[in-house]
N, C-alpha and C positions, 0 to 999 in steps of 0.2 A: 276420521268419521266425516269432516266438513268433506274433502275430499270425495269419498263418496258419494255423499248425497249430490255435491254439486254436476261429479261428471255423469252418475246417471240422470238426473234431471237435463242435463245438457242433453244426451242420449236421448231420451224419451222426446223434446223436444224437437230431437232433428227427426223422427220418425216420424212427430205430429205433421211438422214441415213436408216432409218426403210427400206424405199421404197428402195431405192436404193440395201442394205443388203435383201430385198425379190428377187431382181428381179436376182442376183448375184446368190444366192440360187438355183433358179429355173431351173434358165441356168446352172448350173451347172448338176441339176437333170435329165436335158430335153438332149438326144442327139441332139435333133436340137438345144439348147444351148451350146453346146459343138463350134461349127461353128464358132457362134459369140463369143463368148470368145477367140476363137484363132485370129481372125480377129480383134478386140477390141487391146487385150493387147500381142497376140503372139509377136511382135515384139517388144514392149517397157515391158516386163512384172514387172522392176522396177517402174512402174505407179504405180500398186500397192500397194508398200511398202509406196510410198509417201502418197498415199488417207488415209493410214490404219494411217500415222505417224500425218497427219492434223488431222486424226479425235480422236485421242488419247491427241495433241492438244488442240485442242480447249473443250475435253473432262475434261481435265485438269486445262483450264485457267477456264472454266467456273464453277468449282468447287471449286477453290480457289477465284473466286469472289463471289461466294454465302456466302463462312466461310470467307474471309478474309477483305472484303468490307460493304456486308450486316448483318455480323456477326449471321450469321444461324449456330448453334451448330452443328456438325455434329452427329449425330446417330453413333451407334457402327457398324450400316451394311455400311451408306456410308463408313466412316472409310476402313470396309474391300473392297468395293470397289476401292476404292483411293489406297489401297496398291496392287489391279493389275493393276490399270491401269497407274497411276506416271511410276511406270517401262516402260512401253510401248513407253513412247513417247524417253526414253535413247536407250532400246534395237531397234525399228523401225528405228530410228534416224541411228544407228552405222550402219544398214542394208543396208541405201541410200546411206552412204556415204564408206562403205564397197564394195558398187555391192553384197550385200550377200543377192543370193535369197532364200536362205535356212534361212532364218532369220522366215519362218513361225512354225520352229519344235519350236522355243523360244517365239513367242506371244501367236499361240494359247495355251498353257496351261492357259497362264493368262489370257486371254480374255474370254476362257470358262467361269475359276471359276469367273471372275469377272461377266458374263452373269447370273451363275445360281443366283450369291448371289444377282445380280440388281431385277430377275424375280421375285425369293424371296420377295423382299423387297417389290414391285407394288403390290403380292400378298395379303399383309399383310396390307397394306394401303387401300387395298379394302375391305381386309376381317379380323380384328385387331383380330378375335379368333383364326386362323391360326397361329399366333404370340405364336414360342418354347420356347419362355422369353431368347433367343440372348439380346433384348435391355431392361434390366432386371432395368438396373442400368441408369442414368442419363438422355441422350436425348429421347425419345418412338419414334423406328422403325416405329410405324404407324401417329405418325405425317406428316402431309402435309404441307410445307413452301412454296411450289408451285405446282401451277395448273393450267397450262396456259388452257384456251377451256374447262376448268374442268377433264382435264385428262394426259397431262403430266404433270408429276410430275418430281423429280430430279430424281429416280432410272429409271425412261422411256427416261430421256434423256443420261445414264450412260449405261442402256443397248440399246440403239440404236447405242452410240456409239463401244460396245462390241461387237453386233451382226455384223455391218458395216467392224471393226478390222478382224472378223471371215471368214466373206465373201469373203472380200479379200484374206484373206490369203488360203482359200481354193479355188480360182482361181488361187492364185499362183501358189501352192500345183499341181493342175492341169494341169495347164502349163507346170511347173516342168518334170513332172511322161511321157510328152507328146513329150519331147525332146528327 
């Protein structure tokens, strides 16, 4: 039952992220978003750093309860996942408590690669011929251990929170360049 409840609340969570990381996006894209981002976060724009550090967070906790609790092997791609995003919740972390809003030139690189290697991975679970043989050896990248609605899976909850990390920080970014 814990089970449950945990991996659909993980689920629900990366779709709040998804949504949330489009709408960031957009506004960013949109000069009429431009507006509301300044009215949004101009004035607090360490908001930011915080959302980007919960969602690295609970990014984090929730991948160490799937291998640590549920004992789900991890795959060679989450693996590489897990090695951008662990960093994230230390360097976001030092950011909040730094005031350093320049903390976005040090996530986004890891939140990228950890974005392309999540997309990857969803890729491959949909489509296992697509698979470069990365998980060659031990756990198979296209196993599925979770499927919450029969579609997020752990690499949709790992890049939701990547894409979420990104968004943010290129509102930062924004903010920033606006000062």
């Amino acid at each position: 039952m814990l089970y449950v409840t945990v991996t659909t609340g993980l689920a629900v969570l990366a779709l709040v992220a998804i949504g949330l990381a489009v709408g960031l996006g957009v506004s960013l894209l949109s000069p009429a978003g431009h507006s509301a981002l300044e009215r949004t976060f101009g004035a607090r724009p360490g908001h930011l750093v915080a959302w980007a550090w919960i969602a690295s967070i609970l990014a984090t906790a929730g991948s160490l309860y799937l291998s640590e609790v549920m004992n789900f092997a991890p795959c060679a791609l989450c693996w590489y996942q897990r090695i951008a995003m662990y960093p994230l919740v230390v360097v976001l972390g030092v950011g909040i408590v730094t005031g350093d809003l320049g903390v976005w030139r040090y996530s986004v690189p890891l939140a990228g690669i950890g974005l392309a290697i999540a997309v990857y991975h969803i890729v491959i679970q949909w489509q296992p011929t697509l698979d470069a043989g990365v998980c060659a050896v031990g756990v198979p990248c296209t196993a599925r251990y979770v499927a919450v609605w029969g579609f997020v899976s752990i690499p949709t909850m790992a890049a939701s929170a990547f894409a979420l990390i990104l968004a943010t920080m290129g509102v930062l970014r924004f903010l920033g360049e606006r000062r």
